[in-house]
N, C-alpha and C positions, 0 to 999 in steps of 0.2 A: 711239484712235491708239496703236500702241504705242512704247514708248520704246527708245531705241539707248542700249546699254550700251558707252559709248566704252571702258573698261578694257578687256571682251571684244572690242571692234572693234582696239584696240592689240594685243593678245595674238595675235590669229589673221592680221593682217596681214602679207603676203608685204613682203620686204627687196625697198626702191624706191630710186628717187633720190630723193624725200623722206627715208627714213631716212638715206639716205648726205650728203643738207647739215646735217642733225640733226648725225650723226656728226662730220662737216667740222668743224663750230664749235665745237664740243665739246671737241674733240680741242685745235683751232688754243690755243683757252682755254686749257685745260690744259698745251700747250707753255709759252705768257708764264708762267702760272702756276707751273710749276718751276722756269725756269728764274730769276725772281725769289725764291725760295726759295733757290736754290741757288746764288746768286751770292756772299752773303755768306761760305759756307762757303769758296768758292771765293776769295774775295778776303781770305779773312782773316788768313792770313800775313805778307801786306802791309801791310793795316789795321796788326795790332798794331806791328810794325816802327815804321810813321810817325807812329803815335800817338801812341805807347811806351806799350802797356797788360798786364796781368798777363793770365795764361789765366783766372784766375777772372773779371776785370771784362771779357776779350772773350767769356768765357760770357754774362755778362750782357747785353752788346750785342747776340749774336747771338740771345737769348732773347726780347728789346724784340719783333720781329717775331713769336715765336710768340703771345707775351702777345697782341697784339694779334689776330691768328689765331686765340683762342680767342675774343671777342667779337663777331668777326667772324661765326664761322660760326655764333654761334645764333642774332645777331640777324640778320643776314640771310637764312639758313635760314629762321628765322620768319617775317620779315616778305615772303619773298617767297612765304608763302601767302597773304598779305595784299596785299598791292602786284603782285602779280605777277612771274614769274619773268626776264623779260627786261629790265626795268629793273632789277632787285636785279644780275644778272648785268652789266650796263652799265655800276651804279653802283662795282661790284666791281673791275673792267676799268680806272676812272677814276682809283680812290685807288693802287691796286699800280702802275700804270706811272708815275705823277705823283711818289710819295711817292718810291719806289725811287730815278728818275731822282734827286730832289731829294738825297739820298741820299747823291748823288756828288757833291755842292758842303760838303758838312760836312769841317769839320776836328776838330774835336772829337766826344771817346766819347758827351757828353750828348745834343749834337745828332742823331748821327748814330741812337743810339736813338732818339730820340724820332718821327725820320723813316720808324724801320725798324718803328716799331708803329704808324703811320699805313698805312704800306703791309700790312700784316701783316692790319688788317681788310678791308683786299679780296682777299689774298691765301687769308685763310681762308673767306670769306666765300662765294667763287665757288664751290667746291668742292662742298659740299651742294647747289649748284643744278645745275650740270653734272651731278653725278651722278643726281641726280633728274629732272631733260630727257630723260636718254639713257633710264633706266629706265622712265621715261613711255611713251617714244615705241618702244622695243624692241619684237619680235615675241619671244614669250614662248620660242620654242625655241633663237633665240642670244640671248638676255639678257643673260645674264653673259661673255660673248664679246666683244658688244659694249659693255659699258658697261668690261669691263678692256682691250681696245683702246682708246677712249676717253684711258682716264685712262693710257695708256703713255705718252702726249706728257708725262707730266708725269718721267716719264725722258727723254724727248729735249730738254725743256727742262733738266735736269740734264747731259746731255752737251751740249747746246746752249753751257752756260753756264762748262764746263769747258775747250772748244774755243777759246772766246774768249779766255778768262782765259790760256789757253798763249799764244794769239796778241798777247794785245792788254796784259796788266798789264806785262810783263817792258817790253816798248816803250814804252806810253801813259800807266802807272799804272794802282792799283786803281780810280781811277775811272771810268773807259774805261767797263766792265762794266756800270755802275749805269746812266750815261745811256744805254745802250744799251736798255736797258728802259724806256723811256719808249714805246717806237714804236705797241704795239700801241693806244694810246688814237685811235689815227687809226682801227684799225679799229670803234669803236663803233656809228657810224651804219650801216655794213653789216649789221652784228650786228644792231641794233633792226630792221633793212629785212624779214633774212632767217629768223631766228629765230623761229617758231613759240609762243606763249604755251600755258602749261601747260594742257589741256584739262577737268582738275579745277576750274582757275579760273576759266573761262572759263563753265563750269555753272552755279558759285556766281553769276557776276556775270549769267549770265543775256545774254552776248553771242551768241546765238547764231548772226548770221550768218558771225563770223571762228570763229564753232567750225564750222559746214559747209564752210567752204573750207577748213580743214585739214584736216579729217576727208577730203573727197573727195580731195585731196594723200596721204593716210594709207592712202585703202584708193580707188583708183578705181573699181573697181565704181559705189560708191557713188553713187545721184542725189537728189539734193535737193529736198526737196520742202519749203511753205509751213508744213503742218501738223507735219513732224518734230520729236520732243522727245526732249531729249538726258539722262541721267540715268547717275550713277555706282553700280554698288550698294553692299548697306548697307555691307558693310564697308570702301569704302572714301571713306565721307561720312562727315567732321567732325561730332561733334557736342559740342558744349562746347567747352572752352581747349583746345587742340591740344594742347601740354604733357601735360595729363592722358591725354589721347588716348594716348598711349605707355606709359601706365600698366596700360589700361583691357584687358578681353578678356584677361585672364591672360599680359599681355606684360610685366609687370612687375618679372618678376626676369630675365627674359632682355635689358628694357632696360640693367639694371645690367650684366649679363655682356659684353654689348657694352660698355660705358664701360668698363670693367675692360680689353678688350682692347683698343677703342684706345688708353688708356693705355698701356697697354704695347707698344705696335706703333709709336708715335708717340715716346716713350722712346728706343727703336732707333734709326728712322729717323732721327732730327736729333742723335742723338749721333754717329753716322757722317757724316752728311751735314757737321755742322761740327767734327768733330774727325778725318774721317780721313786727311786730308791732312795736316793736324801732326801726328797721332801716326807718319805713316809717315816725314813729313820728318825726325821727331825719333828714328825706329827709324834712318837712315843715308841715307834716299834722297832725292834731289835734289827740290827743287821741282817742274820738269818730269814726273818720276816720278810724285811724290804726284799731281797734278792726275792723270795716267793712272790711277792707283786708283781715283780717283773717277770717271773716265771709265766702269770696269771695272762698277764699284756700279752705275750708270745704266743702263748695256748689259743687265747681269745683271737690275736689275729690270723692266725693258721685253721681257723673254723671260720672265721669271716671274708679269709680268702676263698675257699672251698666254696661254701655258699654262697658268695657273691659269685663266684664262676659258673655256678651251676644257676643260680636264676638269672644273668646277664646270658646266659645261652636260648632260655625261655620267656623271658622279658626285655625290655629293650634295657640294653647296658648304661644308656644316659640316664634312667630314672629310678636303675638300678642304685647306683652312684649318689644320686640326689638323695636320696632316701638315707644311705650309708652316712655322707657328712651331716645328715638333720641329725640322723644317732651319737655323734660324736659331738656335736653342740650340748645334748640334752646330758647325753654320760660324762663327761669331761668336767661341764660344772658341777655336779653330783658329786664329785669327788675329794671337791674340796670342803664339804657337809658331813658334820658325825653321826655317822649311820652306823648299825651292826654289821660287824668284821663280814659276816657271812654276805651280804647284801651289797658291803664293798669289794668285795670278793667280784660278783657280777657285774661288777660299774666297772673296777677295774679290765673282765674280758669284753666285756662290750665294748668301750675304750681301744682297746688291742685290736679288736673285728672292724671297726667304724676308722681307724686312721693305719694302722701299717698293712690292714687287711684291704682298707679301699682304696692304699694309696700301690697295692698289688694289683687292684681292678680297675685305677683309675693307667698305670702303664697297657693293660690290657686292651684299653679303650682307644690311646694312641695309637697304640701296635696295628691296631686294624684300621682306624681312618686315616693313616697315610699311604700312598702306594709302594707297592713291593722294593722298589729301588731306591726310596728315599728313608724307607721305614727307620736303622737302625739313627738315619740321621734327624729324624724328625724327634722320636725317644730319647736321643742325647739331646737334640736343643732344650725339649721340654722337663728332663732331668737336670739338664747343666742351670738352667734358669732357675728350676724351683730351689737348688741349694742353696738359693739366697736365704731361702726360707728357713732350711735348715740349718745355716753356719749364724743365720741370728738366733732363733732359737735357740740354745745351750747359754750364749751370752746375756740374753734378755733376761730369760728363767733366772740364768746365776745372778744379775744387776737386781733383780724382784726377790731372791732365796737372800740375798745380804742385806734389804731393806729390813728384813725380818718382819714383811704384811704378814697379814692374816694370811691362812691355808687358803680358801675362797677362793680369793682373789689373783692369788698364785694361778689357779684350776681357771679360773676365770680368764685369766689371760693365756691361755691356753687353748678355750672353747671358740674363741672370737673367732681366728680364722677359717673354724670349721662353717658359719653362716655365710660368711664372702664366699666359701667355696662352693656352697648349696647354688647363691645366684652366677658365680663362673660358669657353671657345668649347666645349669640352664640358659642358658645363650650361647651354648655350641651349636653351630648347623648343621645337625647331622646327615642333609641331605647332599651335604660336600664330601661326605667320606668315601672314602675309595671304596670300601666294602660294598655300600648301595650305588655307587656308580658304573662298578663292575657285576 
């Protein structure tokens, strides 16, 4: 009897309405997901105000949630090649809308940290499985099209949460925002309903009748028969600690080169994400202003996801990438230079496209050069590491925003990481990747 190679059945499958509720939920995920990321940044001029906290210790508050974002996403990365991917994704969905909400009842810096690293493991946590869902279940010719569509909600949850904060802090308070995140945990039981279990998994455990129903969902042609055997090939079956699995097949220094860039991609992002509204508030412009900056970032990286997916599907995705971080070196320090509003305006989305945009097509990048069975695991190392990046970032910026330097220099420290990441992602071998080996 021969066996069906679900990888190659994913790969040559025609874009369905199955792929498009894959997509749906993925996406919807990734909205809550930013937009609880980006609430703090968002709320945090208020925060410090009613607190009365220093920029360094609101670094540190706003850092509480990446900390926990870094343990978020390996152990759950991991464990949901173990437990499966839809309950990790469920369990993820439960702590970030719960935690957040809670979030909004603290009066205090300690508490409110501690609330914002409770939330911060399902907020990191989601991430490496979303994007390993979407990579899963993609048809190999828009891949990276669709999985940086995908992950753009997580800039519309960043203008999502920008929207509100104009609308609702000046009126309600900072708290308004937080409990407003609580909502999407009503969506979980849909999610469990409609969400498809990873088909890797599904091998392993040997369930084979919910893997033919998806399968024939995945590709209708397909009919089902008693005797069908479902099997992954070699490269992309587990064998030994997953962990090692990233090591293994000469992907071993290219794992590093990843950790190195999202370190530094992740760096960026959350140093903008929560300082660039007080650094602009504190350059002269109004509150309402600043939150439009951030508006601008969000927009700018939900165009630079898009477009990055679509020429990473047409060009090769590593020089794709290189190109994105040169943009973010050159824009980043731009920014700290008095230019016309209108022209900062474009620094600013450029900015947005070149770091949360390419740090949506540098996950992209992962997602396909590891194999099928380590994938959500290899996305959580390479997330759970780079949040070093990010939980210093928020603290540095704030130690640099209390020195009270120049703007420049602030942008400046900023920009840096973006050239270490240009030479990281040139010294990936891309001829280790599972995609070109398969």
């Amino acid at each position: 009897m021969p066996q069906i190679d679900v990888h190659k059945l994913s790969d040559h499958a025609r874009f369905n309405g199955f792929h498009g509720t894959v997509l749906f939920w993925c996406a919807l995920i990734i909205i809550f997901d930013g937009y609880d990321l980006a609430v703090a940044g968002i709320a945090l001029p208020s925060i410090m105000k009613e607190m009365g906290v220093s920029p360094t210790n609101a670094g540190f508050m706003v850092s509480s949630a990446l900390f926990g974002m870094m343990f978020g996403a390996i152990f759950m990365g991991t464990i949901a090649d173990r437990i499966g991917r839809r309950w990790a994704i469920a369990l993820c969905i439960l702590l970030f809308s719960v935690f957040t909400a809670i979030a909004g009842l603290t009066t205090d810096p300690v508490m409110f940290s501690v609330t914002r690293f409770l939330a911060g493991l399902g907020i990191g946590g989601v991430m490496p499985n979303v994007v390993a869902q979407m990579t899963e279940y993609s048809p190999r010719k828009i891949r990276s099209t669709l999985v940086t569509l995908m992950f753009s909600g997580y800039s519309v949850g960043g203008m999502l949460a920008a929207l509100l904060g104009k609308g609702l802090i000046e009126s309600y308070g900072w708290q308004s925002v937080f409990f407003a995140a609580g909502l999407p945990v009503l969506l979980i039981p849909f999610i469990l309903k409609s969400m498809p279990e990873s088909m890797a998994f599904l091998v392993k455990k040997g369930r084979l009748d919910e893997l033919k129903g998806i399968v024939k969902r995945l590709e209708p042609s397909y009919v089902p028969s008693a005797g069908d055997q479902f099997a992954l090939p070699h490269a992309h079956a587990a064998h030994g600690a997953p962990i090692g699995k990233l090591f293994q097949d000469g992907r071993g220094f290219s794992t590093v080169m990843f950790w190195v860039a999202f370190f530094m991609c992740l760096f960026m992002v959350y140093a903008l994400s929560s300082w660039l509204a007080k650094l602009m508030a504190g350059a002269g412009y109004s509150l309402g202003s600043a939150l439009t900056f951030v508006l601008v970032l969000n927009f700018g990286a939900m165009i630079g996801a898009i477009s990055g997916g679509w020429l990473a599907d047409r060009f090769h995705i590593k020089y794709v990438l290189v190109a994105f971080y040169a943009l973010a070196a050159v824009s980043i320090t731009l920014l700290g230079y008095k230019v016309p509003v209108e022209f900062l305006y474009i620094l600013v989305g450029l900015a947005g496209a070149s770091t949360i945009g390419t740090q949506i097509l540098t996950y992209a990048y992962v997602g396909q050069y590891y194999p099928m069975a380590v994938r959500s695991t290899g996305i959580g190392w390479a997330s759970g590491v780079g949040r070093s990046g990010a939980i210093l970032a928020p603290i540095l910026i704030g130690t640099l925003v209390g020195m009270a330097l120049p703007l420049e220099q602030n942008f400046m420290a900023i920009a840096i990481p973006a050239v270490i990441a240009v030479i990281a992602v040139s010294l990936i071998n891309h001829g280790h990747s599972a995609s070109v080996q398969h």
